[in-house]
C-alpha positions in Angstrom: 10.4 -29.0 -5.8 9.3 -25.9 -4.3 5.4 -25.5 -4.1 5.2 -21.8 -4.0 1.7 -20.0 -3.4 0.9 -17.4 -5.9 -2.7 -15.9 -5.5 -5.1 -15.3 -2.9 -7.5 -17.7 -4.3 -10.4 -19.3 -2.1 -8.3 -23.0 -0.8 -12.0 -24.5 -0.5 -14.3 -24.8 -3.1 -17.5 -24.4 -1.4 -17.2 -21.6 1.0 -20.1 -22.3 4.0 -21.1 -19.6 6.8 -24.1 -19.2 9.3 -25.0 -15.9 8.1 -27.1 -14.4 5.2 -23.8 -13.4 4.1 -22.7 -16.0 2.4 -25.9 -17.1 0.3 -26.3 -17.4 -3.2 -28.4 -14.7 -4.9 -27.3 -12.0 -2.0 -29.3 -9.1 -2.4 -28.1 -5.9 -1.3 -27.9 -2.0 -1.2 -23.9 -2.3 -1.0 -21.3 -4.5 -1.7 -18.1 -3.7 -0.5 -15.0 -5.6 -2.2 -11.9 -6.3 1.0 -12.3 -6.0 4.8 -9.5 -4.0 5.1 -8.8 -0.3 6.6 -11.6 1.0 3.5 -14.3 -1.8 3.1 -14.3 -1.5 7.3 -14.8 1.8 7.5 -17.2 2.1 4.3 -19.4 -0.9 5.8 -19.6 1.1 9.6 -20.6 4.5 8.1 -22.8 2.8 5.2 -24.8 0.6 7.3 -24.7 2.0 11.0 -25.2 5.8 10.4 -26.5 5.8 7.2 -28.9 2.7 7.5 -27.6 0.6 4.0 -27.9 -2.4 3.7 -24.1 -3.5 3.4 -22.1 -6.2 2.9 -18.3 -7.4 2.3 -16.7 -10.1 0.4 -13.5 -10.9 2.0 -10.3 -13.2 0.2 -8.6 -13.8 3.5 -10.0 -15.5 7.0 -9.9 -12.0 8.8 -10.3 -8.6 9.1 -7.5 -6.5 8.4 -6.9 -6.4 4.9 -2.7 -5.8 4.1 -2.6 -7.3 8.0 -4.2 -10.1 7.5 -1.8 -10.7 4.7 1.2 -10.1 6.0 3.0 -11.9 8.7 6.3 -12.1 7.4 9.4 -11.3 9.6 9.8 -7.8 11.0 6.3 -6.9 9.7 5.3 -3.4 10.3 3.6 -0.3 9.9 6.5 2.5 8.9 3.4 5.6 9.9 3.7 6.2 13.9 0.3 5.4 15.7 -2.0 7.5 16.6 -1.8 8.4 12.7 -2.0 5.3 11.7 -5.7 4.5 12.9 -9.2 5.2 12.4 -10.1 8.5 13.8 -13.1 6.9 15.0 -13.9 7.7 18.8 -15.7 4.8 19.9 -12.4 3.0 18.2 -9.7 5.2 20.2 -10.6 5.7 23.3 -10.1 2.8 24.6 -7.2 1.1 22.3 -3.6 1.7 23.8 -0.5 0.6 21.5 3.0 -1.0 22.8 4.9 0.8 20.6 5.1 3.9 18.2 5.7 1.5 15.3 3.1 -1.5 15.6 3.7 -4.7 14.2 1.6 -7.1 12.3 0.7 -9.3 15.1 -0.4 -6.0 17.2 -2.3 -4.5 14.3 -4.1 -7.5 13.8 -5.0 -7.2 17.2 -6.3 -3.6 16.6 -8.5 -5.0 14.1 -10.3 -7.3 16.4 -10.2 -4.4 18.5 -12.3 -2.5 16.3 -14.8 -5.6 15.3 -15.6 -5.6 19.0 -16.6 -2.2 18.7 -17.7 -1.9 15.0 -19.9 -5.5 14.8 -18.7 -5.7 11.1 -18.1 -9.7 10.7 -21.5 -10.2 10.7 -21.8 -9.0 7.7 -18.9 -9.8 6.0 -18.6 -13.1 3.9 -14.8 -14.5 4.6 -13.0 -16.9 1.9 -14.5 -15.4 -0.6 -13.5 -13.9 -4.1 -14.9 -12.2 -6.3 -13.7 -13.3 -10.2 -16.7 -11.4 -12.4 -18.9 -7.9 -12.1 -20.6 -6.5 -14.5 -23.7 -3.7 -14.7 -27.0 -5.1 -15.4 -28.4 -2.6 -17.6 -32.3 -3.8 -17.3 -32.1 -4.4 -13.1 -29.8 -1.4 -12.7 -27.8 -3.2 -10.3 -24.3 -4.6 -9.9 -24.2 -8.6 -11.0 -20.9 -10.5 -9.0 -19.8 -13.8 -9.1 -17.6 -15.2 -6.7 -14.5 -17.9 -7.0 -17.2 -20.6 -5.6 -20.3 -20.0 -7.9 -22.0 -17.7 -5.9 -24.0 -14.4 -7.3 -24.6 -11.1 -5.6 -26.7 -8.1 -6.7 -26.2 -5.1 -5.5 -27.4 -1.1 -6.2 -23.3 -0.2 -5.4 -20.3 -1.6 -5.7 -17.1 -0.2 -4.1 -13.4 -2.1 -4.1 -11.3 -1.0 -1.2 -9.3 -4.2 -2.4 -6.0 -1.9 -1.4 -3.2 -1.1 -3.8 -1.2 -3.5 -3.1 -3.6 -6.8 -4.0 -1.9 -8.6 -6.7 1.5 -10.4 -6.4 4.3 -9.7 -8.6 6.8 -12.8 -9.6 9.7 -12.0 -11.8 10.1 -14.5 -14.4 13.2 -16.4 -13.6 14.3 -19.2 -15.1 13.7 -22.8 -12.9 12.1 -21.6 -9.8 9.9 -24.2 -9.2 13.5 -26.2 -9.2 14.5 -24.8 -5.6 13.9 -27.4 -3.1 14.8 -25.5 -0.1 12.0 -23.3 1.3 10.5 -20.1 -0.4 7.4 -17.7 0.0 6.4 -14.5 -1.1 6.3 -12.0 1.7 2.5 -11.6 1.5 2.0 -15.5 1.7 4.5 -16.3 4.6 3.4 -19.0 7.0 1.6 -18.4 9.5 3.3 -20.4 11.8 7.0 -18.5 10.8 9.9 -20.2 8.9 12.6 -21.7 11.0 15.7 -19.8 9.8 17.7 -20.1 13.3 21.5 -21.8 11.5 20.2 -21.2 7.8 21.3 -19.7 4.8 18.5 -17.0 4.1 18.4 -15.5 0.8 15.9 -12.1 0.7 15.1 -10.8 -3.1 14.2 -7.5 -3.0 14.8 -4.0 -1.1 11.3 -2.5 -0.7 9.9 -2.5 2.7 9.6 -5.8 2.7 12.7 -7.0 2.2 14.4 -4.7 4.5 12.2 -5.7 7.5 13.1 -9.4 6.3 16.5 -9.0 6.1 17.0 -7.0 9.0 14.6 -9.3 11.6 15.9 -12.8 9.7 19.5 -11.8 10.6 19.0 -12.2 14.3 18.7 -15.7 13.7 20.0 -16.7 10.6 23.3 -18.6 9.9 23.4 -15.5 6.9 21.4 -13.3 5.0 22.4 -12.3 1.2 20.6 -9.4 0.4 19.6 -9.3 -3.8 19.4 -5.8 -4.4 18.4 -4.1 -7.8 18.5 -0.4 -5.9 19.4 0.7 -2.9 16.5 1.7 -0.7 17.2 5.2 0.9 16.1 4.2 4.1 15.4 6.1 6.8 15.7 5.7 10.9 12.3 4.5 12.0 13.5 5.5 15.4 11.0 2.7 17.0 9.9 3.4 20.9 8.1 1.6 23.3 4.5 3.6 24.4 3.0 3.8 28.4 -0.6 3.6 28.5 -0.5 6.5 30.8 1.4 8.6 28.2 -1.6 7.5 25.6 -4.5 8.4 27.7 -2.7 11.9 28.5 -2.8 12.5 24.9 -6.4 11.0 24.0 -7.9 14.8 24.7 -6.0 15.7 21.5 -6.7 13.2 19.4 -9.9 14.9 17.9 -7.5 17.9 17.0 -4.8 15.6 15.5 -7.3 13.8 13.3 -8.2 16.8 12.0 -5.2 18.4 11.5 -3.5 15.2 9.6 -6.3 16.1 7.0 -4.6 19.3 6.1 -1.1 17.9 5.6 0.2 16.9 2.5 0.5 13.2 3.1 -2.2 13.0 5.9 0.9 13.0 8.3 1.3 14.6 11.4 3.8 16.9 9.9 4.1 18.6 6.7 6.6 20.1 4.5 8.6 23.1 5.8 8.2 26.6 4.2 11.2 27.3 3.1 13.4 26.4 0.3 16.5 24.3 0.6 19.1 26.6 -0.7 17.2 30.0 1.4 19.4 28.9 4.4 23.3 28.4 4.9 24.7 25.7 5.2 25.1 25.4 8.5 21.5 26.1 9.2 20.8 23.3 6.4 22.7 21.0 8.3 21.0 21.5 11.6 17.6 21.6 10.2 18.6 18.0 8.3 19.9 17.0 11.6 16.6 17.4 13.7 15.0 15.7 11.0 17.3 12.8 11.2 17.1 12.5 14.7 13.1 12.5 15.2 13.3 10.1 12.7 10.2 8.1 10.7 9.3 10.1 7.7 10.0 13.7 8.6 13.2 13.9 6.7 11.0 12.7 3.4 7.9 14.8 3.9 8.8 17.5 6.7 11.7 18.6 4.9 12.3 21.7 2.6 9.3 22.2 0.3 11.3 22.2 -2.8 12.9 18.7 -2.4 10.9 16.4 -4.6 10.9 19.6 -7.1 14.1 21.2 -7.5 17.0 19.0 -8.6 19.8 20.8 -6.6 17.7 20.7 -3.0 17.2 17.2 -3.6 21.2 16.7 -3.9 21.3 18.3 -0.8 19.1 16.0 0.5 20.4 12.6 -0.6 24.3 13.7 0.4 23.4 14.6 3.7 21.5 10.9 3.7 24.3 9.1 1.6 26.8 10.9 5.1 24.3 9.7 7.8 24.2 6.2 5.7 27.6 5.6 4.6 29.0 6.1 8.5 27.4 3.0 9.9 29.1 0.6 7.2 32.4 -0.6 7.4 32.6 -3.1 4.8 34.0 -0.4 1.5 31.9 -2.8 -0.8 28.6 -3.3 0.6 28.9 0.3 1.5 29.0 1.7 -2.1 26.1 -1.0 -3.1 23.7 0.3 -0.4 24.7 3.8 -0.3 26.6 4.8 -3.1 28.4 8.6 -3.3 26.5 8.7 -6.7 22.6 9.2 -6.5 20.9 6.3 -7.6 17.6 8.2 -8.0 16.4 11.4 -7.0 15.9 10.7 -3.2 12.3 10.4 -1.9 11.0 9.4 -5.4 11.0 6.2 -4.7 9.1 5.2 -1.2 12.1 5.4 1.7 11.2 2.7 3.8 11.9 2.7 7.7 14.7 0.8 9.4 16.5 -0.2 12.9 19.5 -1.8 12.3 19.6 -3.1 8.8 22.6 -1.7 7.6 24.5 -2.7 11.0 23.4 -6.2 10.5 24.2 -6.4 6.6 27.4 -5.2 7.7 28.6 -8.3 9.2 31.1 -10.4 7.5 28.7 -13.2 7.6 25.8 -11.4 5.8 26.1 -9.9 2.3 24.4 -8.1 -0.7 24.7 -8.7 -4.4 23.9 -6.1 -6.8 21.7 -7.5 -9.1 22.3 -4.8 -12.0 25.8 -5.6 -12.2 25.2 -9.3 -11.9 21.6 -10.4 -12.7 19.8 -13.6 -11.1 19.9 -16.2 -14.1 18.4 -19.3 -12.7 17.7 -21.1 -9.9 19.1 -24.3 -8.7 17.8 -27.4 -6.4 19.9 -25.5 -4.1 20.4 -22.2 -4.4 20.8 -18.9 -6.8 23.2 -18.4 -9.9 24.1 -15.0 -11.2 25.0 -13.7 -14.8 29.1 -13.7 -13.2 28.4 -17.7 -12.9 28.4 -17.2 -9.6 26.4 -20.1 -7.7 25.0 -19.4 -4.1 24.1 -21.7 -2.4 20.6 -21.3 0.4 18.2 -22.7 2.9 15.3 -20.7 2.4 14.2 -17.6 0.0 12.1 -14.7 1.0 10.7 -13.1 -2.1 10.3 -9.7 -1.6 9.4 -8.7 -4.9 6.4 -6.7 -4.6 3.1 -6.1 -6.2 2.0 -5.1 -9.3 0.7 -2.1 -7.5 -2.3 -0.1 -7.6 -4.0 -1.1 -10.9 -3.1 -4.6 -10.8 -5.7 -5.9 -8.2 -8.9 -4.5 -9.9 -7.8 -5.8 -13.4 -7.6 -9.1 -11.4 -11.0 -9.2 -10.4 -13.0 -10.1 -13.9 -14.9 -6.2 -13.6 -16.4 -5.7 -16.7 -17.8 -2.1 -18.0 -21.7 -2.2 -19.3 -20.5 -3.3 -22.8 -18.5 -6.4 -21.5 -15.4 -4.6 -21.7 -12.6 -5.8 -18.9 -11.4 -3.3 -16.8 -8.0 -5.4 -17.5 -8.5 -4.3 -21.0 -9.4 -0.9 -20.7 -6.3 -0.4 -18.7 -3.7 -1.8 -21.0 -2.3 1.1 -22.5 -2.7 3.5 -19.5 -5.3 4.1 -16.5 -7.9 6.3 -16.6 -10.4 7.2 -13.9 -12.8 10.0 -12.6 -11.2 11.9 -9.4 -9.8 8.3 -8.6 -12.4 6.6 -7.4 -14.9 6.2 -10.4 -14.7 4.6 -14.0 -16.7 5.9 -17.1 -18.9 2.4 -18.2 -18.9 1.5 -14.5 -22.2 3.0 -13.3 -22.7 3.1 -9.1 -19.2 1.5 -9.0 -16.3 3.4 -6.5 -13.2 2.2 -5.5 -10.4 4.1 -3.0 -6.9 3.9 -2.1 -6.5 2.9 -5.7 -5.2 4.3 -9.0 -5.3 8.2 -9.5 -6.1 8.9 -5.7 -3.3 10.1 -3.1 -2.6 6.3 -2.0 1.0 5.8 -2.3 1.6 9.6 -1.7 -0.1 9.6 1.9 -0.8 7.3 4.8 -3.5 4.8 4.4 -6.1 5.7 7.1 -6.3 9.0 6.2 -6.6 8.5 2.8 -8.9 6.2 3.1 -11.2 7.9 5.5 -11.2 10.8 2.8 -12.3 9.0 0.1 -14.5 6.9 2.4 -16.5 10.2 3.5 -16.8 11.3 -0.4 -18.2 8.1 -1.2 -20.4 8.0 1.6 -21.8 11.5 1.0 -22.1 10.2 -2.7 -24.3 7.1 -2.3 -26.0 9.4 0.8 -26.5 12.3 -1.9 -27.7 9.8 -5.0 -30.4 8.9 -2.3 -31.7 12.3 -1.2 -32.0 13.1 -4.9 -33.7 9.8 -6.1 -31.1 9.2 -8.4 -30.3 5.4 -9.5 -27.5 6.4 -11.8 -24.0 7.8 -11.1 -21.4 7.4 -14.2 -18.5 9.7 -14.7 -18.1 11.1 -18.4 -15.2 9.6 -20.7 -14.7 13.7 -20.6 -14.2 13.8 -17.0 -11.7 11.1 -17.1 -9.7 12.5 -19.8 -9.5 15.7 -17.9 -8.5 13.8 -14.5 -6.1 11.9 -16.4 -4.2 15.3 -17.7 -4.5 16.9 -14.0 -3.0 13.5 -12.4 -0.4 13.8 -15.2 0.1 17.7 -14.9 0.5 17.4 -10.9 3.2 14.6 -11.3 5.2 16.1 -14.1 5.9 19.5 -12.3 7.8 17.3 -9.5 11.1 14.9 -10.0 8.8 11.6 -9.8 8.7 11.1 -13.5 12.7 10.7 -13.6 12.5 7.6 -11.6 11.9 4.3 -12.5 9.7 2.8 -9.5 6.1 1.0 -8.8 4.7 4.9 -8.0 5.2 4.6 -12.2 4.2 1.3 -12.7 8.1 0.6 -13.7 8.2 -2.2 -11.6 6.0 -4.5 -13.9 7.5 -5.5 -17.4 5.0 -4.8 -19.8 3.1 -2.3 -17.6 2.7 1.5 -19.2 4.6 3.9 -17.4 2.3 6.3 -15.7 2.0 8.3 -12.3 -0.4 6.1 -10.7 -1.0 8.4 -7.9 -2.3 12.2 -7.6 0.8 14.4 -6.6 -0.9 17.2 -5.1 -1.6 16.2 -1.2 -4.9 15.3 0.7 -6.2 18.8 0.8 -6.2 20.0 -3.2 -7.8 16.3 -3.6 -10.5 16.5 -0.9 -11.1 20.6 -2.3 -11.3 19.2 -6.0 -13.7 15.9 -5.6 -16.0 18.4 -2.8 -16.6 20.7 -5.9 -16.7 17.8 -8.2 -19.8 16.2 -5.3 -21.7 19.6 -5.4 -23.7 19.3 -8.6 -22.2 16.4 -10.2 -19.7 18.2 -12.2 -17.8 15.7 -14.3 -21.2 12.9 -13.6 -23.8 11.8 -16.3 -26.7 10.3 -13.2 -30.1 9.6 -13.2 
């Protein structure tokens, strides 16, 4: 029987550490919820330049946050460094990566990296959970329990738990009957699986499980790919990096930091000015073309500024893909499951994730794909898989790649309760609803980022977390200067944020598509744009007004 890990739940009971840290009854200014990208940079600005007393409650063993998590097969970042990275000097200057496209092993290196630099374990309690928060009306302060018995008070409390924090499992019939091996992605073994001569099985074509299936192939006696819908991938177009050619490039780096704040995405590159059907084509073709070949993202968010907007650009967009695509399959079958002449979705409304050789190495006679709308998973066996045709594969080990209920999921998972006692889980059962995406009406002096209603799965995580880091930081910093103990968006405000988020969302093609950007991914789960379609630069302009006199805020 297959013992399959399912939460990130503390393994000990009674977490121990040397620190202040870890005692019961902490005291503190801040407390900052995952020692990811966020709660890292929140802690460093909080507590070294603004003098806050800060601390972080940490889940995993490590820094890192996603890259602690994730050491599954093929692992990696699909944003091209220097992006993807803080734009922190004393970080850069001396940090040189291997490759354009890190991978998790590297990036976890990056993190200890930046704790060398940045001091932040010190004040960071590891293996710990937090299960309960709630507002004490007559301290003013933030009450938290943690999975162990611990309390902590605090004047702040900010989640930078991530939006990807909470595990998704479909619920298929006799699982736990596999007795093979099987992991989530997010809870692969350190230590690797041994799939050199085995029968892999990956379930699921996110990122996730087409880095799986394209690194497990190498090895693997055969890889059958479960796919509900094709994944639009794009060429990451991976490279290997000279220090030399870094350090040439350091002198810019202040200039591209501050220019990835006024794209879009938080990219290097942003969307081009003209629309799709304004050039022939022949001049479509050989913009497309350029796109293709530089590779990474640019053919998703450097392209024609009308192709997540007008319906006929985007067909131009996905049949020029579906071309590229189609040409590197030779197998007629698994070519019109993976890239099918008809559009599956609109393309780009659903995240393209990066690849190598994936469709090269599906190709081959030994691998395969099964197209799980046409023939369902019904069950699983002491040995393998069995789909609605009656169809019984048989497998060594399972990679489930099935994803996250993303963005909402983790802070309904963490026991946060408003001043009345009300879950957030609760308050978020028939639809999300925030202030500028990073505050909750009954949730005084509490923030969160890269979360519901912010530009998280529209952008590139450093830079959006270093913008809504700097807001919150100049929040708390402000609340200070002003005497204030108090900060609590109006139900008002979140109403009106909730129509903008909706507005934004509606005037693109996103709402047509069924995908986790919608929460469609999660039976049971309202169907929603979770993220703010209008790019890093309308957000930052709209929460800097929002910052100036509290506009939207009941304080005190």
């Amino acid at each position: 029987m297959v013992h399959l890990r399912t939460d990130i739940g503390a393994t000990n009971p009674h977490v121990s550490g040397t620190s202040d840290t870890y005692a019961d009854n902490l005291e503190t200014d801040v407390l900052i919820v995952g020692a990811g990208f966020g709660g890292v940079y929140l802690c460093h600005k909080l507590r070294d330049e603004l003098g806050f007393k800060c601390k972080i409650y940490e889940a995993g063993t490590e820094l890192g946050g996603i890259w602690h998590w994730n050491c599954y097969p093929g692992a990696r970042v699909d944003t091209q460094v220097p992006i993807y990275e803080y734009s922190l000097e004393q970080v850069w200057k001396d940090w040189y990566w291997s490759e354009k496209y890190p991978g998790w092993e590297e990036l976890r290196k990056y993190f200890a990296h930046v704790e060398n630099k940045l001091d932040i374990k010190k004040d960071t309690a590891f293996n710990t959970r937090v299960v309960g928060a709630q507002w004490d009306r007559d301290t003013s302060r933030w009450t938290v329990k943690t999975e162990d018995g611990r309390t902590a008070h605090s004047r702040y409390l900010i989640n930078a738990i991530g939006f990807a924090a909470k595990r998704h499992f479909p619920d298929w019939k006799n699982l736990e009957s596999f007795k093979g091996e099987m992991h989530h992605s997010s809870f692969w073994p350190e230590a690797g699986v041994d799939v050199k001569g085995k029968r892999v099985a990956v379930i699921g074509t996110g990122s996730t499980g087409i880095q799986i299936a394209q690194e497990t192939a190498k090895e693997a006696a055969s890889v059958t790919v479960f796919q509900r819908t094709p994944n639009l991938c794009l060429p990451m177009r991976q490279a290997k990096l000279t220090r030399e050619e870094q350090e040439q490039r350091k002198k810019d780096y202040p200039d591209i930091y501050r220019n990835r704040m006024t794209t879009f995405a938080g990219f290097e590159y942003d969307f081009y000015q003209r629309e799709t059907l304004d050039d022939s084509p022949e001049e479509r073709e050989k913009f497309y073309e350029g796109l293709w070949e530089r590779g990474g993202f640019e053919f998703w968010l450097a392209t024609y500024k009308d192709m997540l907007f007008d319906k006929k650009a985007n067909d131009e967009a996905y049949n020029f893909w579906a071309k590229k695509t189609r040409a590197r399959i030779t197998d007629p079958r698994k070519r019109d499951i993976l890239a099918p002449l008809n559009q599956p979705h609109t393309f780009g409304t659903k995240r393209p994730s990066l690849e190598q050789n994936f469709y090269e190495q599906l190709d081959k006679p030994e691998n395969d794909v099964v197209d799980t709308k046409a023939t369902p998973i019904e069950e699983f066996t002491e040995t393998g898989i069995i789909t609605s045709d009656g169809q019984h594969r048989e497998f060594d080990v399972v990679a489930l790649a099935t994803g996250f209920d993303s963005v909402t999921g983790g802070m309904k998972n963490m026991g946060l309760k408003d001043v009345d006692g009300v879950s957030l889980a609760d308050k978020w059962k028939m639809g999300t609803w925030s202030y500028l995406g990073m505050t909750c009406n009954g949730y005084p002096n509490m923030f969160f980022l890269y979360g519901a209603q912010g530009p998280t799965a529209f952008s590139n995580g450093p830079s959006c977390v270093e913008c809504q880091g700097d807001w919150i930081i100049d929040a708390i910093a402000k609340a200070r200067q002003e005497g204030l103990t108090r900060i609590e968006p109006t139900k008002e405000a979140e109403e009106e944020w909730r129509r903008n988020v909706t507005d934004l969302s509606n005037k693109t093609l996103f709402p047509g598509t069924s995908s986790w950007y919608m929460g469609a991914n999660v039976p049971g789960k309202p169907r929603e744009q979770l993220n703010y379609a209008g790019g890093i630069p309308l957000y930052e302009k709209e929460c800097r007004m929002a910052l100036e006199n509290w506009q939207g805020f009941a304080v005190a």
